[in-house]
N, C-alpha and C positions, 0 to 999 in steps of 0.2 A: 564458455556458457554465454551465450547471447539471449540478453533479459529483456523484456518489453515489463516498462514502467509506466501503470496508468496513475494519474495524479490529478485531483480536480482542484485545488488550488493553491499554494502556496508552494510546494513541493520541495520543501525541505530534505524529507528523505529522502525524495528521489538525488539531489544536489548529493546528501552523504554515497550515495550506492556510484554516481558518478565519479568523484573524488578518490572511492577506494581503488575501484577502476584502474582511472588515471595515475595512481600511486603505485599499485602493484598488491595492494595491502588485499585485490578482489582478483580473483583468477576470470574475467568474464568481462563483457562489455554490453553497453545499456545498446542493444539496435535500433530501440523505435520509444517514441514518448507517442502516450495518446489520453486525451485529456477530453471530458465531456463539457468545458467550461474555456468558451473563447479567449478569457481573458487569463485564464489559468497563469499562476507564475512558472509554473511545472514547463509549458511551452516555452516560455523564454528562456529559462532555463537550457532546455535541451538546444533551442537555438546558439545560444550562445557558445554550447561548448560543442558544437557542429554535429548533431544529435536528429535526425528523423523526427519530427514532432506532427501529430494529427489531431485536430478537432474533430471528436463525434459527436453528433447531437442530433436530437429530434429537430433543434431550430435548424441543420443544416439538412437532415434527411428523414423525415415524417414517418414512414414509412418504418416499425423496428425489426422487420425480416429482413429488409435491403441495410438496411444500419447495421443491424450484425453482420453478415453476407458482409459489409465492408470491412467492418474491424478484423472480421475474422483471416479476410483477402492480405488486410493490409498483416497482420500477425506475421501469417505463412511469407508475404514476399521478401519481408525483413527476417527472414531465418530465427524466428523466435522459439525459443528451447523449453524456456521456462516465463510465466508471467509472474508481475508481482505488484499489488495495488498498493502505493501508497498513497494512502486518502483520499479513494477513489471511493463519491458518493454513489455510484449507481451500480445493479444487479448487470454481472454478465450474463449472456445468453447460453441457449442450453445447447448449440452446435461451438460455443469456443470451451464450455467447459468440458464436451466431449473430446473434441479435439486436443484442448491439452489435459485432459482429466490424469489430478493428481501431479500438475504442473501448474496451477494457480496458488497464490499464495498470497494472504493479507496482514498487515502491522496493524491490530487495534492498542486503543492504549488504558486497557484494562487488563486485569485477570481474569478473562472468561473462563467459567462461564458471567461470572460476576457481568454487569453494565457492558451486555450486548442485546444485539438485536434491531430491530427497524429502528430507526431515529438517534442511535447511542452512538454517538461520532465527535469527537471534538470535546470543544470544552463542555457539551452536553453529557460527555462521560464523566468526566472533572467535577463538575457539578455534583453528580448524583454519588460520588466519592467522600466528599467532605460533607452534603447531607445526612450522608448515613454513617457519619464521624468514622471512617474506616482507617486504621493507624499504618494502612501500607496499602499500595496499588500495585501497579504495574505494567508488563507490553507483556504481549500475544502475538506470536506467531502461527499462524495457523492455513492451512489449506483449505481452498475457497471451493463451497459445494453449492448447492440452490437457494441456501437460506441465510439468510444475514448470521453471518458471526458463530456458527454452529462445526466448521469441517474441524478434522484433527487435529489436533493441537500440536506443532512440532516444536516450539520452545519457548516458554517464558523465562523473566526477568522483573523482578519484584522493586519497587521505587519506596520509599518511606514517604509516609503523608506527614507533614513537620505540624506543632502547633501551631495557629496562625495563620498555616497557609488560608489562600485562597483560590477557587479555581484553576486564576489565569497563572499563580504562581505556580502551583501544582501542575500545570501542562504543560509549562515549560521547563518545569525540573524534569518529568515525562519525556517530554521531546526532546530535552538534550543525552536523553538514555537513549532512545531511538535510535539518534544517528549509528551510536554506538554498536549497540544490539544486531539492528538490521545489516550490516555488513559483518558482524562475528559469523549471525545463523546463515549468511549467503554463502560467506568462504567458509563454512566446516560442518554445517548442519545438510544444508539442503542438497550439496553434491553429491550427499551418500545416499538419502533417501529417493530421489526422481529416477 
């Protein structure tokens, strides 16, 4: 299974989906990293472990028919089967969702429906977690359709909110489930359904 992982900064997950890869522990390999954020760590990342990496951006290309038109070039050249955003802030286009429709796939780190939608990303979710004193959260996996955070649900994985916490403690108890998660539903979930 050849995965294209878009990542706008840090890319953590992406680093786990690598890793399992490399292990054996994933039946598939990452083809191509593409990232709307120059500085992304997600690019160095795939640099590092000799990994395809692209910046797309409106700072590189104005224009967001010729932008998709790119992403979508670069998708197809790099043999990509399946996509998968981790912690990719920006909406795909409506010829790469056709194109792999029902082959996009997003990690948020909530229970959606719960704390999705435009702006709920990060510790912006964490936040609105502990505000609304919720005693358990979680990750979402789910398939990516036109509207933030809305496509099928194909597997969740529930985290406890401890007393105490704090947002940022909270994201990162979150994110060390993630790494987790996100390579279980890769290697046993998503192979059966695409």
């Amino acid at each position: 299974m050849n995965i294209a992982v878009f990542a706008s900064h840090g890319g953590s997950d992406l680093q786990a989906i690598i890793d399992a890869c490399k292990s054996g522990r994933l039946d598939a390999k990452v083809s191509v990293v593409i990232s709307n954020n120059s500085k992304s760590m997600a690019l160095k990342r795939a640099e590092t472990s000799g990994i395809p990496a692209f910046h797309f951006s409106q700072k590189v290309i104005e224009d967001p028919q010729i932008l998709e038109e790119a992403i979508l070039k670069t998708l197809i050249d790099h043999n990509t089967q399946i996509i998968f955003l981790a912690g990719y802030l920006k909406k795909l286009g409506s010829s790469i969702l056709k194109t792999y429709k029902n082959r996009v796939f997003n990690i948020h780190p909530s229970l959606l429906p719960k704390y999705g939608g435009k702006g709920m990303y990060g510790i912006n979710v964490h936040e609105a977690v502990i505000k609304a004193g919720d005693t358990e959260t979680g990750i979402t996996i789910h398939r990516v359709d036109d509207c933030y955070d809305t496509g099928e649900i194909i597997a969740q994985k529930k985290v406890p909110v401890l007393a105490g916490d704090t947002a940022e403690i909270l994201a990162a108890r979150v994110l060390a489930q993630e790494h987790i998660f996100i390579v279980e539903v890769l290697s046993e979930t998503i192979p059966g359904i695409i």
